[in-house]
C-alpha positions, -999 to +999 in steps of 0.1 A: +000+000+000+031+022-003+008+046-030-020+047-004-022+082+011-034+083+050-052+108+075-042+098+113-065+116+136-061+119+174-052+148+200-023+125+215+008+124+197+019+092+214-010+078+191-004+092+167+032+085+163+022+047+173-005+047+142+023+067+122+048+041+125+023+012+114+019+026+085+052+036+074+067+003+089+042-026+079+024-011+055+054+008+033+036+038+029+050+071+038+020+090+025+005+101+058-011+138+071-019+140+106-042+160+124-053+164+164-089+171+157-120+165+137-116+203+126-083+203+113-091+168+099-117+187+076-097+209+065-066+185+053-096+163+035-103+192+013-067+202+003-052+174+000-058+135-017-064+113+009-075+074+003-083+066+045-092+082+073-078+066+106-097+089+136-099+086+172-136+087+186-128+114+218-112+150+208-118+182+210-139+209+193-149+181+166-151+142+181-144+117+155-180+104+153-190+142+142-159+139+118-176+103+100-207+115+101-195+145+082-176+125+060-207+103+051-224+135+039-202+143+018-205+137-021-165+138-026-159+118+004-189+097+016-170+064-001-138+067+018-124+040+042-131+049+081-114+036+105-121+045+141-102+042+175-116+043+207-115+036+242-154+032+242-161-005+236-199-005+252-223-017+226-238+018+224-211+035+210-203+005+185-237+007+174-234+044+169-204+041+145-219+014+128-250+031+123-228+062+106-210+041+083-177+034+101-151+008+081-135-006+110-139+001+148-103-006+169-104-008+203-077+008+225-052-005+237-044-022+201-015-040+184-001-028+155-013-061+141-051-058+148-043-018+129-030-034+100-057-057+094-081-034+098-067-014+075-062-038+048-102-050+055-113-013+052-093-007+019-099-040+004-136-037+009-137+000-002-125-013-037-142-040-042-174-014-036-160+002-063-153-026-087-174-029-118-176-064-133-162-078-168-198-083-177-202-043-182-167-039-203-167-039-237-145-068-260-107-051-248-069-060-248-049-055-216-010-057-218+014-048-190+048-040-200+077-057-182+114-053-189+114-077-217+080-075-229+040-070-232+022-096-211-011-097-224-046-107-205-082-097-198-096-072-174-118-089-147-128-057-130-123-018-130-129+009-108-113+041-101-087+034-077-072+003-097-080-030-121-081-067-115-061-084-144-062-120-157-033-139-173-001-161-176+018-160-148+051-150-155+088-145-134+089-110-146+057-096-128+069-083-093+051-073-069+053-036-053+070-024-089+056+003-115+043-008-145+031+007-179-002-008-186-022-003-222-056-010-223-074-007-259-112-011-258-128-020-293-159-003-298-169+017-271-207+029-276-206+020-310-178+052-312-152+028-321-119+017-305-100+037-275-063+028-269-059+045-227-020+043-223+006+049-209-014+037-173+012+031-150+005+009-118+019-013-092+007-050-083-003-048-052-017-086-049-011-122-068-031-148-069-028-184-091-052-200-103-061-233-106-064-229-144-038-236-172-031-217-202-015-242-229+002-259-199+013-225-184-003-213-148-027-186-149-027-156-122-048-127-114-029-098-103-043-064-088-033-035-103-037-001-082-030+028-103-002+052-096-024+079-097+005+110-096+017+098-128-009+094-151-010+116-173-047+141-180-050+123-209-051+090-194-072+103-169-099+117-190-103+082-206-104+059-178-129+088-164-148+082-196-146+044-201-159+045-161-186+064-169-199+051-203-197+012-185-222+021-153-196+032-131-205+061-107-207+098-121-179+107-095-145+119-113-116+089-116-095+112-096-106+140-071-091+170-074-069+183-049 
């Protein structure tokens, strides 16, 4: 998750040093804002790209159940992973953030094991939300480009934050490293092909299949987009190819 950009909220800086060092250390990501309130939380969520909030439920001026419900409410942000922390375990206040849409609720004290799996159940969940199936994409060509060459498969499922691609495993696909990714779609709404490429992105999971390809083993791999590099172009496509196949009328990437 090292392209995954975080928002650590809590008014103790023990914490949020603790959550800090989770995420940098097991996760890889050094892509992380903090803020000691649900105030100041609100006002990084609007400047800058964030993919998951991580807030604790007690602070001042604005408590983090205030801060999810306000983030529920919101058009831009409403689909965002939630993660809260909290000394209050009582079945009212579970009940509460369940009832406002929270991701994940982590009860203090915690291990940096119990954050990391709650973080990897918000985000995993969060985008397969936003997933839309093969059976709305058009007849398309995928190819990722290694060192050596263009691997070539099928697209199982797209959303805004990544892909899900099928094909022949191969030595060459690492996980963690940038690819260029081409994706041509033939036909689109009967406006003919569109070629969306350069689309860089990193595997960020591999799975085999039980499957065989001409006696080779077949793998899906997950693709999450390395959103800083793509260029407007891209963008505008993918936004487009979104769009056109059901997916929802929110942009591919929010602006900062």
């Amino acid at each position: 998750m090292q392209d995954v950009s975080f928002l650590v909220v809590d008014d103790c800086q023990l914490v949020r040093n603790l959550v800090r060092n989770t995420i940098e250390n097991r996760l890889g990501s050094d892509n992380v804002y903090v803020a000691v309130d649900g105030k100041e939380a609100l006002e990084l969520l609007n400047t800058r790209k964030i993919d998951i909030i991580i807030a604790d439920w007690q602070m001042p001026k604005m408590d983090g159940d205030e801060l999810l419900r306000k983030v529920r409410q919101s058009a831009k942000l409403k689909a965002m992973p939630f993660i809260m922390m909290s000394s209050l375990g009582d079945k009212e206040h579970v009940l509460s953030a369940i009832q406002n849409g929270v991701s994940q609720y982590v009860m203090k004290p915690f291990t940096a094991e119990k954050l990391e799996d709650a973080i990897h159940k918000s985000w995993n969940s969060a985008n397969r939300r936003g997933a839309v199936r093969l059976s709305s994409l058009p007849e398309h060509r995928v190819r990722i480009q290694t060192s050596n060459r263009k691997i070539a498969g099928t697209v199982k499922n797209i959303s805004h934050t990544g892909m899900l691609i099928e094909l022949t495993y191969s030595r060459e696909l690492h996980l963690f490293n940038n690819y260029s990714i081409e994706l041509d779609i033939f036909d689109l709404n009967q406006e003919g092909n569109m070629l969306i490429e350069p689309i860089y992105g990193v595997p960020v999971r591999l799975i085999a299949l039980d499957s065989k390809v001409g006696g080779s083993k077949v793998c899906q791999v997950g693709i999450h987009f390395s959103v800083e590099m793509l260029h407007e172009a891209v963008k505008s496509k993918l936004s487009y190819l979104l769009k056109a196949i059901g997916e929802s009328d929110n942009k591919l990437i929010q602006d900062n």
